[in-house]
C-alpha positions in Angstrom: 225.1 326.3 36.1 222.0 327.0 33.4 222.4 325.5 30.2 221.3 327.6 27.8 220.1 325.5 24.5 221.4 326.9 21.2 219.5 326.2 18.2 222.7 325.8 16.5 225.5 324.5 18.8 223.5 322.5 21.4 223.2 323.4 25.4 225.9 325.5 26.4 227.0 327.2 29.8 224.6 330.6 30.3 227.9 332.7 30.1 228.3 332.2 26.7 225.0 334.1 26.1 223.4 337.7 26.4 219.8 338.2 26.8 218.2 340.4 24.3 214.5 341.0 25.7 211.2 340.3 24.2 211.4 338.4 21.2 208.4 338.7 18.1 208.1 342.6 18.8 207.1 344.3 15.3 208.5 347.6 14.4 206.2 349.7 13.3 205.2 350.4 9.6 205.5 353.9 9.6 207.6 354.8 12.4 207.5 358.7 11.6 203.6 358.5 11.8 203.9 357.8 15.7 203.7 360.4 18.5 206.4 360.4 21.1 203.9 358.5 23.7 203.3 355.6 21.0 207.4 355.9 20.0 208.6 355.5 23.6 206.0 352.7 23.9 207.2 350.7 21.3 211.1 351.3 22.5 210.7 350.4 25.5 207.6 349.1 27.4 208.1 345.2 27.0 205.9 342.1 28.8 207.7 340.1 32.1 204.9 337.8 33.1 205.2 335.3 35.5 205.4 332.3 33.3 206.9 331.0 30.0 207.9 334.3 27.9 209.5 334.5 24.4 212.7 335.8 24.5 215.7 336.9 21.9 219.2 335.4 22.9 222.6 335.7 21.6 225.4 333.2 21.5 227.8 336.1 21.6 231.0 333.8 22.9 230.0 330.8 20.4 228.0 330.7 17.2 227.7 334.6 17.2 223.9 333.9 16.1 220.3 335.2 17.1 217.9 332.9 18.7 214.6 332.8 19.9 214.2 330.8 23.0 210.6 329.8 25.2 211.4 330.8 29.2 209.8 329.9 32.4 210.5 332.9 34.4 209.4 330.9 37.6 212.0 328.6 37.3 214.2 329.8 34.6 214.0 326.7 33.0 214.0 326.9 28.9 211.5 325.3 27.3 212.4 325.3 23.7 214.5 327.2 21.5 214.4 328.2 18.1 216.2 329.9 15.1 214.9 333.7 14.2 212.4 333.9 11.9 210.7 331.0 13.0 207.1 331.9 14.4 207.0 331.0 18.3 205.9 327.3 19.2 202.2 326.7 19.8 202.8 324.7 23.3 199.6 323.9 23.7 199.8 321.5 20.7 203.0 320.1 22.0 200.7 319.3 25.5 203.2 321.1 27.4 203.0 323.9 29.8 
């Protein structure tokens, strides 16, 4: 079973969670100054790369809370997670992946 590791309540069985998607996307400034290409764009075209991606989690059958998490999509190991508002680690830094 994948542990998913809440910022808040620790690793916890991947059932307790929902994936929300891409995590850090802006919404736009002026949303009513975008045409219908640039709307749709923003709604719905979102990364996947092969590799660690930042995604948005909820800990909808625990804490209840939002949290950003780091992702191998290879292996679907986590790498780190954090609370929202946070900005996303700098793993090169950290001299990991």
């Amino acid at each position: 079973m994948l542990l998913v590791p809440c910022p808040y309540c620790g690793p916890r069985p991947e059932v307790e969670f929902h994936c929300g998607g891409e995590a850090h996307i802006a919404r736009p400034a002026d949303p009513s100054a975008l045409d219908d290409a640039a709307w749709a764009e923003y709604l719905f075209i979102r990364k996947s790369p092969k590799g660690v991606h930042a995604e948005r989690w909820l800990h909808a059958h625990g804490c209840g809370r939002w949290f950003n998490a780091l992702r191998n999509t290879i292996s679907d190991a986590f790498i780190v997670s954090y609370e929202m508002g946070q900005p996303r680690p700098d793993l090169t830094r950290q001299g990991d992946k």
